[in-house]
C-alpha positions, 0 to 999 in steps of 0.5 A: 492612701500609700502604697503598702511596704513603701517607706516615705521618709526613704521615698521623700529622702530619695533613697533607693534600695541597696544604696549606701543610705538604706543600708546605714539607715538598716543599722536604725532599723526600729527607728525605721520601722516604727517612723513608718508606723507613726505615719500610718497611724497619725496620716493613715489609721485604719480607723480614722474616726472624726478626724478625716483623710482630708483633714490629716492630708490638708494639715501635712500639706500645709506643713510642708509647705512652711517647711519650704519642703516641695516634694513633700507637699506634691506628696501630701498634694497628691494623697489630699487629692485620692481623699477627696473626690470632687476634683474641683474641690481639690483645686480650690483647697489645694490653692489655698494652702498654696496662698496661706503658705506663699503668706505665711513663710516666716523665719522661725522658731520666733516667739515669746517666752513664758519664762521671764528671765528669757525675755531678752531673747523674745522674738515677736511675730506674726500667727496665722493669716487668713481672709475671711474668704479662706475662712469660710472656704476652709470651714471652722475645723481646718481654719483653727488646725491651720492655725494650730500648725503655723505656731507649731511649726514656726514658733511653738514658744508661743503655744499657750492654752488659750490657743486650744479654745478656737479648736474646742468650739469648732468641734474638735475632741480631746482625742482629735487634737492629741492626734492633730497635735501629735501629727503635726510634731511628728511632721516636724520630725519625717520631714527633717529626717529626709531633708537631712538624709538628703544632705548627706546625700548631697541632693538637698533642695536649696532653702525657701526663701522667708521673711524674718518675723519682726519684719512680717505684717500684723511655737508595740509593746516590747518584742524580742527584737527590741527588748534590748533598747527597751532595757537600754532605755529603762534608766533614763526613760525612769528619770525623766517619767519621775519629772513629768509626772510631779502633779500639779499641787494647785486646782486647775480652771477650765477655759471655754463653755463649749466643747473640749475642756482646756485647762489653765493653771492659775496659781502654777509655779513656773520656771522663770530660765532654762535649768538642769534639774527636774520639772514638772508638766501639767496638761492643757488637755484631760489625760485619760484617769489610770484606771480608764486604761485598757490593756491595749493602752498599757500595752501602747505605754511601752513602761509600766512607770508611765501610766503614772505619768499625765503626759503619756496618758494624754498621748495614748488617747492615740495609742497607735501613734504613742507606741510607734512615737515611743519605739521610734524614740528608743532607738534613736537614743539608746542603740548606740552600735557603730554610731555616736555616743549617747551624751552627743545625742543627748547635746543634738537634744538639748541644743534643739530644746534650747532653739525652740524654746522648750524648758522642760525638754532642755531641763530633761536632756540637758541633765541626760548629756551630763550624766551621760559625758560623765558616765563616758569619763569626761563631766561637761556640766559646765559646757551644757550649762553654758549652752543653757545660759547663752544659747547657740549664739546668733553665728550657729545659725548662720554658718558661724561660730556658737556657743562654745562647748568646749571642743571640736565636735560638741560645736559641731554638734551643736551647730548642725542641731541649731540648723536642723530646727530652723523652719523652713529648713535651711540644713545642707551640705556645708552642714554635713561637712562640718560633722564630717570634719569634727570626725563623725562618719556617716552612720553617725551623722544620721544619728545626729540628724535623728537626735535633732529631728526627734526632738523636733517632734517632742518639743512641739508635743510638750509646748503644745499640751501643756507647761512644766511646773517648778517642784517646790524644793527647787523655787528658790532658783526661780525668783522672778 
């Protein structure tokens, strides 16, 4: 276990005390904060119930070791190894992820679209490696959530509900993979926010070397302090709940016989390319019915409006990390003091979405960064459209020209948000000056690096719990 009041993404980031980072970072003090408090509650948790330490400190290990992010896996390591006490166990399972990650560092985000008009953009390529050696020494729970973490991390378009299955029969619950699932993504996030403060800071590793995919062998309840974001957050947060939450019209079939039920749906609409109006989502996996909620789940809720919303009341079967995930989200996007505006955090969202192949998310933020460059006096509909329809381009990730949006500092934005999802992590300085020079200060900076790290996270979420849906008054868009 950590240490009490010591802060891992600081800790990971190499930030000291009265430095020049944690006072900016102190300006995202929620964000901070409740960072903190989603790692205690997905790697940490008072109660841990049938997930165990070890299974949470092996998953992180290996995340961060896809990440091509050492010092974080010494860090995980080392918490794996006070979860277990059998020193010679540690050393066989540590070896092991060792082994998995050395073979399974591919470029990503790879993968393969659901959506058919995006078929020209599918990038095939490997799942999880393991021998039948490592499977049996991992045992069915850890081999099927280190499958799980590979298509998170490295290519999370190819999440589909079949994948859940394996998870189902070797024992894991509804809850656990909500939280395994949540735990990943959230990875996703810790780890590029200390990679990217390490950045600015000048002091990033170099990048991991990885192989290209088609070359491998055979996706608090509000307090004073934070009532302010919370109201900021209400308008937006409204728009995108009323989205989600448009219920499947069709009945849903159940994969497997055993175990955790896995939903498919058959007769879904689905959109077919990226898009600016609203979408559906369905869940793979059983949200908890409204009246099944307690007042500690409203409470971990945050807004009244999501109890109608089957994606949040399938997150708060972890309650602790949904409220955490939730305030964290908040600041990031909706304290806007001395930092970025909210249409570029918005774009950081969207180009992000657009990389991991996330449909609903980019369907969500991509309408949020026009309505917010609107709002700000300047419509850029049809630079984000354009994002849409072209993605970044080949140069943004690698240090050349994207997708042109138009200006100086959406490109810049852009490009830095397109690097920050690569796994392993590729983002340097070279990154950062690019922002520096478009005329972003540093505290601004961290807001960008925060807006991509973020949504990191809530892409993995939504590609791995479920799918969006078209509404019916907009399936005219999505002839195949």
């Amino acid at each position: 276990m950590t240490e009490p009041n010591v802060d891992i993404i600081d800790q990971l980031a190499g930030i000291t005390p009265g430095s020049a980072l944690d006072e900016l970072r102190s300006h995202r003090q929620q964000a901070r904060e409740n960072a903190q408090r989603s790692f205690a509650a997905l790697l940490e948790p008072e109660q841990p119930g049938t997930f165990g330490y070890d299974e949470r400190y092996a998953v992180a290990t290996l995340v961060a070791g896809l990440h091509g992010f050492d010092e974080a896996s010494s860090f995980y390591r080392d918490l794996l190894s006070d979860a277990i006490d059998d020193e010679t166990a540690v050393k066989r399972l540590a070896g092991i992820i060792d082994e998995v990650v050395t073979n399974n560092r591919v470029q990503g985000p790879f993968g393969i679209y659901r959506e058919p008009q995006l078929a020209n953009e599918n990038r095939p390529g490997p799942d999880l490696r393991l021998t039948d050696e490592q499977r049996d020494a991992l045992g069915a729970r850890l081999s099927t959530a280190f499958q799980l973490a590979q298509i998170l991390v490295l290519h999370p378009r190819d999440s589909r509900p079949e994948m859940l299955v394996p998870l189902s029969e070797a024992g894991w619950s509804t809850t656990d993979l909500v939280s395994l699932e949540q735990l990943i993504a959230f990875l996703a996030f810790q780890l590029r926010s200390a990679w990217g403060l390490r950045a600015l800071a000048g002091t990033a590793p170099a990048p991991a070397s990885a192989i290209a995919p088609d070359a491998a062998p055979p996706g608090s309840v509000a307090t004073d302090e934070n009532a302010d974001v919370i109201a900021l957050a209400d308008e937006a947060h409204a728009a995108a709940a009323d989205a989600t939450g448009e219920p499947a019209s069709l009945p849903a079939d159940t994969l497997g016989t055993v175990g955790t039920p896995v939903r498919i749906y058959p007769e879904l609409a689905r959109p077919t390319h990226f898009v600016q109006h609203s979408l559906g989502w369905v869940p793979w996996l059983e949200p908890l019915a409204e009246d099944e909620l307690t007042d500690r789940h409203r409470e971990a809720l945050v807004e009244d409006l999501r109890a109608k919303n089957p994606y949040f009341r399938l997150l708060v079967r972890d309650p602790d990390a949904l409220e955490a995930r939730t305030l964290t989200d908040m600041d990031i996007f909706f304290n806007v003091d001395d930092g970025i505006g909210r249409a570029e955090r918005e774009l950081s969202a969207t180009v992000t979405s657009r990389v991991n192949g996330c449909v609903y998310c980019a369907s969500v933020h991509s309408a949020r960064a026009s309505h917010e460059s609107e709002a700000a006096g300047a419509s850029r509909q049809a630079d984000v459209q354009r994002l849409l329809d072209r993605g970044v381009g080949p140069g943004a990730l690698n240090g050349g020209a994207a997708t042109d949006l138009g200006d100086d500092l959406w490109n810049a934005i852009e490009r830095a948000s397109a690097v920050l999802t690569l796994s392993p992590l590729e983002f340097g300085e070279a990154d950062v000056d690019v922002l520096r020079t478009a005329g972003l200060d540093d505290l601004q900076v961290i807001d960008i690096i925060n807006g991509a790290a973020f949504f990191n996270w809530a892409n993995r979420l939504m590609l791995g719990l479920g799918e969006p849906e078209v509404p019916k008054r907009f399936l005219d868009q999505h002839q195949a």
